[in-house]
TIVO-653378 format. One record per residue: y, z, x of N, C-alpha, C in turn. Coordinates in steps of 0.2 Angstrom, whole numbers, plus 5000, padded with zeros to 4 digits. Each point is the difference from the previous one (the first is absolute). Layout:
<nodes>
YZXYZXYZX...
</nodes>
This chain:
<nodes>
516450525028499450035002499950064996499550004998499850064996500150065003500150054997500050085003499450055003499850005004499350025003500150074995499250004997499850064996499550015000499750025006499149995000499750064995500350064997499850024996499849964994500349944998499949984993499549955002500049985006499349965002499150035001500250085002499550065000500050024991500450014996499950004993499349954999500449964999499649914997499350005003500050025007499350005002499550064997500450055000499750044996499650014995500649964997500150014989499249954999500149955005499449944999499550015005499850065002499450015004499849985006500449985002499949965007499650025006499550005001499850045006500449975009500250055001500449975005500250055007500349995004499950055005500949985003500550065001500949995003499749995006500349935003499949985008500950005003499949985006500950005002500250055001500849974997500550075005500050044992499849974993500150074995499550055001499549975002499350035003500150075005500349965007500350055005500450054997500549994995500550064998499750034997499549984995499850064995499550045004499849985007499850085004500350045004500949935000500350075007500449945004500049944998500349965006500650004997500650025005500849984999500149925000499449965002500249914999500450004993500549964998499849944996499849935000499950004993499849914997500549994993500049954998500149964996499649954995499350025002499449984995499450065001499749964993499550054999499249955002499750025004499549995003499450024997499449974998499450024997499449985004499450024998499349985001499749984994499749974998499850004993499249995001499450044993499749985001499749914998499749985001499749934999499549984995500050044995499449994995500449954993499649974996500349944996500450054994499650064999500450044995500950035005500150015007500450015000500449985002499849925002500449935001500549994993499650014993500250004995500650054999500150065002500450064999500649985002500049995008500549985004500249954998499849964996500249924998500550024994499750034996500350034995500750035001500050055006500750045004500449945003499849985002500449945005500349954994499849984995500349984993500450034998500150054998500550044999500650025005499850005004500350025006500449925002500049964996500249925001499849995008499649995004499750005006500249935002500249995004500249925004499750025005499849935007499750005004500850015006500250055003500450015007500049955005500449974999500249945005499849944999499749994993499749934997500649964997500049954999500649974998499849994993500850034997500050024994499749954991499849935002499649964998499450004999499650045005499549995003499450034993499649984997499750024992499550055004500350074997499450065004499950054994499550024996499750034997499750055001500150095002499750035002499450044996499549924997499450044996499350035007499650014996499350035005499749965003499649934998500249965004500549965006500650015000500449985005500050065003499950065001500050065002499249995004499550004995499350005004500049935005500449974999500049935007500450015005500350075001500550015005499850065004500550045004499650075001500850045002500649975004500650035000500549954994500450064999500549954996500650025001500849985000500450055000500549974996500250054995500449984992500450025001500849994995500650015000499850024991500150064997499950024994500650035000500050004991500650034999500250094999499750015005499750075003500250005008500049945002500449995009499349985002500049995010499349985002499450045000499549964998499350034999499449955005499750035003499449965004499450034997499749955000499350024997499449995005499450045002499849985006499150014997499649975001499450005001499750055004500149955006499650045006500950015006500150035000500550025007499949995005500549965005499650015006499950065003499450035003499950035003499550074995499849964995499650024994499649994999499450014996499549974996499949994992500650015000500249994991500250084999499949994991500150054995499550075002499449975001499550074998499950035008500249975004499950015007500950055002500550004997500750035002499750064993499649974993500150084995499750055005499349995004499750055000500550065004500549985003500650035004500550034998500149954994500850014998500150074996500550035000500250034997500450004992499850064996500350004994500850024999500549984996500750015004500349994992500550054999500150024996501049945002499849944997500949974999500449984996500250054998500750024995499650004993499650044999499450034997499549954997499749955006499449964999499850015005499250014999499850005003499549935003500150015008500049925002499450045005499649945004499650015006500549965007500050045005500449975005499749995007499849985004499749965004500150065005499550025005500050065002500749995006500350055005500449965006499649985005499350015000499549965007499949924997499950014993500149904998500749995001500450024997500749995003500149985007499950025004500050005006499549935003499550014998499649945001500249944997500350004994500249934996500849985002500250055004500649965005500150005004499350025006499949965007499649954997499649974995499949955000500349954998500650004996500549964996500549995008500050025006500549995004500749995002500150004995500749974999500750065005500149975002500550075005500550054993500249994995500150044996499350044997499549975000499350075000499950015004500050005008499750025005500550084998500950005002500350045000499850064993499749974995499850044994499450055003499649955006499350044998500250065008500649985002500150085004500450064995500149974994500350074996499550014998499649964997499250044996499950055005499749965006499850065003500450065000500650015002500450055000499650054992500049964995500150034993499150045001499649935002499450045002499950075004500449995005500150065004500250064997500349994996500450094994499449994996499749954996499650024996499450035003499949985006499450025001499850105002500950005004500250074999500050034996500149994994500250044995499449994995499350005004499349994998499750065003500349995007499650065002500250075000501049994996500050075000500250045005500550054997500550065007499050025005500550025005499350045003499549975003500049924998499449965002500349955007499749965002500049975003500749935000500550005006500549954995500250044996499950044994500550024994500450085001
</nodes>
């Protein structure tokens, strides 16, 4: 199993223009959550020019289909990417999920107008705000995200103090 380096998966998205938006638990860390993961989670946007970008990344990134039997003839071009909307690869960067719309989302432009800019290990990436966070893991239900979305909260609860400041209400 390859060595998880979602830095070098954040490079490659970058270097190639991707427009895209950190979901999950790398998501939750880069505002404050003590979770980990072991994969790098995304939102991508859906246009044919950046179905091409990502297709181009994920080729590089020698992208396999996660849990498809190893036979199986999978081609991560734009086409096979515009005919799908979740995907989740084993790269030679460690796991990567690629997501359209998330549950509990409305896609790319509905998570940007919230997200946040976030400087990770000196790229700068867009990060899914912690109220989508929160949203997009009560709706994913899984009892491993239910538990995530009472740290979020917790994280939201410091963030939000630490908005309003000594002196103020809560801070």
């Amino acid at each position: 199993m390859p060595r998880f380096d979602p830095d070098r998966i954040l490079r490659e998205l970058h270097h190639e223009g991707v427009r895209f938006i950190v979901i999950g638990g790398i998501g939750a860390a880069a505002l404050g959550s003590p979770s980990l993961t072991d994969d790098l989670d995304i939102c991508y946007e859906r246009s044919r020019e950046n179905l091409e970008r990502l297709s181009r990344v994920l080729m590089r990134l020698g992208a396999k289909l996660r849990g498809a039997p190893a036979d199986l003839p999978f081609t991560p071009d734009a086409p096979t990417l515009a005919a799908g909307d979740h995907f989740t690869f084993t790269t030679d960067a460690g796991d990567f999920d690629c997501m359209g719309m998330p549950s509990g989302s409305k896609g790319y432009a509905d998570l940007a107008e919230r997200a946040v800019l976030t400087d990770m290990d000196g790229i700068k990436v867009l990060v899914a705000s912690v109220d989508d966070l929160i949203l997009m893991k009560q709706a994913a239900g899984r009892p491993k995200d239910l538990i995530e979305v009472e740290v979020l909260g917790a994280l939201k609860d410091e963030l939000d103090r630490r908005k309003e400041g000594p002196g103020q209400p809560g801070g």
